[in-house]
Legacy VTK file of the C-alpha trace (Angstrom):
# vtk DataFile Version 3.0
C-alpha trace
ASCII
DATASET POLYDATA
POINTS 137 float
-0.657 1.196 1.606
0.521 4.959 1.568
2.834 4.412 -1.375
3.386 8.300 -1.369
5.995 8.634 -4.264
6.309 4.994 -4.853
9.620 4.884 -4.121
9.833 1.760 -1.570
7.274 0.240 -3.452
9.582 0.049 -6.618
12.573 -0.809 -5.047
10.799 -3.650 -2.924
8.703 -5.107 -6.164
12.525 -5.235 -8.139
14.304 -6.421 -4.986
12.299 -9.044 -3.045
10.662 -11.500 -6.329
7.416 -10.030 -5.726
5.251 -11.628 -9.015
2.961 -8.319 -8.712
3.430 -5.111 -6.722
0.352 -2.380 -6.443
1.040 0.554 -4.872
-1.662 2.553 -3.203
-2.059 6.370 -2.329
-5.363 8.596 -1.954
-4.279 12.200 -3.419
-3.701 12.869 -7.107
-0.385 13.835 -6.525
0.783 10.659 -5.222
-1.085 9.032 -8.104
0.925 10.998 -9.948
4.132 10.698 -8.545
3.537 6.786 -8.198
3.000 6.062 -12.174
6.086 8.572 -12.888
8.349 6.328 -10.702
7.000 3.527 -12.382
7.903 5.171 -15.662
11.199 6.225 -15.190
12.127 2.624 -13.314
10.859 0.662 -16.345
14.170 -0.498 -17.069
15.422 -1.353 -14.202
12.289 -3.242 -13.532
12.949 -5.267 -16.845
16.348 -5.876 -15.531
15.030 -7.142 -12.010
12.892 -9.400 -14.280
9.572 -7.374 -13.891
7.182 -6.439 -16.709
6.174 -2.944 -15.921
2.678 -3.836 -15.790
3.232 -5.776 -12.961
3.782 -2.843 -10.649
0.492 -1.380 -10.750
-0.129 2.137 -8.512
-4.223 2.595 -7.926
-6.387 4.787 -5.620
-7.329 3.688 -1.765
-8.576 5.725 0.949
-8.536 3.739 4.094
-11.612 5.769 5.644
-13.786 5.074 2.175
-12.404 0.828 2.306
-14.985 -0.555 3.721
-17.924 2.045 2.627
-19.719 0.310 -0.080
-20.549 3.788 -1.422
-17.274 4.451 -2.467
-16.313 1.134 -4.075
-16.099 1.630 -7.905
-13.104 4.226 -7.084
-11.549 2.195 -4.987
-12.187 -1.114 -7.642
-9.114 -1.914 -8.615
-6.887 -1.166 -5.877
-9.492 -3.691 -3.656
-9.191 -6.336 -6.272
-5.623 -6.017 -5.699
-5.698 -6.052 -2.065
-7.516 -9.096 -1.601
-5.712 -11.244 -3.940
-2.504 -10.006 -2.528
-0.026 -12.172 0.298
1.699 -9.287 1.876
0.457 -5.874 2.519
3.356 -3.075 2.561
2.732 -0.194 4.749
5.431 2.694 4.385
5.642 5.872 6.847
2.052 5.508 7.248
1.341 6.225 10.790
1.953 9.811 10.848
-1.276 11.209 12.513
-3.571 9.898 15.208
-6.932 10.835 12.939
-6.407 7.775 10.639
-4.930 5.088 13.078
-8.557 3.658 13.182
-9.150 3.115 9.533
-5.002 2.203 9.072
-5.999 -0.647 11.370
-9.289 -1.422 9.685
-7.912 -1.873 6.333
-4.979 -4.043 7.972
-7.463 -6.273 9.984
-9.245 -6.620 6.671
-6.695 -8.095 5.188
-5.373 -10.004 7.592
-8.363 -11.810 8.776
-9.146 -13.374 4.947
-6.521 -15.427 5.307
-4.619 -15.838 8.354
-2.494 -18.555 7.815
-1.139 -16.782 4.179
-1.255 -13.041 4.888
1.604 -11.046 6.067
1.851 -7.387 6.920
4.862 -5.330 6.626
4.916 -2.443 8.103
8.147 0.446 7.445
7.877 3.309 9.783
9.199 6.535 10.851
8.294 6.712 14.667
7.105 10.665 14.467
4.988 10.958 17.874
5.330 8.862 20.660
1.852 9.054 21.680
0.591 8.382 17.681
2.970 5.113 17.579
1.496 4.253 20.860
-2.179 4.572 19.626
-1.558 2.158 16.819
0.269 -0.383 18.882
-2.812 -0.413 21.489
-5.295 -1.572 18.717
LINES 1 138
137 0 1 2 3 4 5 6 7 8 9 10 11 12 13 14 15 16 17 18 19 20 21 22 23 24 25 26 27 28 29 30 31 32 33 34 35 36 37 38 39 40 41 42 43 44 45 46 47 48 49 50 51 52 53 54 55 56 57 58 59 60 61 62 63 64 65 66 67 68 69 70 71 72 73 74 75 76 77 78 79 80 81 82 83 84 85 86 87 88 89 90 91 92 93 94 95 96 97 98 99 100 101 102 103 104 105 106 107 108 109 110 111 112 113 114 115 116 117 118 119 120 121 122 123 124 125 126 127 128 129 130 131 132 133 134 135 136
């Protein structure tokens, strides 16, 4: 979740035996940024023993996850999601406005499988009161 540049996301699918790795950003930019990386890592993906196209980058807007309305965008990236083990969050909580729908989309996955699912969260502790926030839901 958050993949931003796709920089941790590349380094953790070579590094940690990860079978698949999608990476997930809202803005076009980071869509952007996130196949680049890809791109440009292809050999040392090979190397790690990864076919490129299994690190995958795809849209997700945690306010639009669970808003039926806005599923065919958000398609592949939920296909993804829910046949995924571990969910990755990097520098993600960063402003108090999305907390709610950060936690949705983590409860979401959590709760299909409890026993397998894992969440992994990397995070730059910003604001005090924002880190706060998340840890009291």
């Amino acid at each position: 979740l958050g993949a931003g540049v796709g920089l941790t996301g590349v380094i953790v699918a070579g590094c940690c035996g990860a079978t698949s790795f999608h990476m997930t950003d809202y803005t076009d930019a980071c869509l952007l940024n996130m196949e680049h990386i890809i791109a440009i890592n292809e050999e040392w993906l090979s190397k790690s023993g990864h076919n490129t196209s299994s690190v995958t980058q795809g849209y997700l807007e945690w306010s639009e996850f669970l808003d039926n309305d806005a599923a065919s965008r958000n398609e592949k990236s939920l296909t993804k999601f829910h046949e995924a083990d571990k969910l990755l969050a990097a520098d993600v909580i960063y402003d108090r406005s999305v907390i709610e729908s950060l936690v949705a989309v983590m409860q979401a996955f959590l709760l299909t499988d409890p026993e397998k699912k894992e969440a992994i969260f990397a995070i730059t502790r910003r604001k005090l009161e924002t880190f706060e926030l998340f840890l009291k839901h």
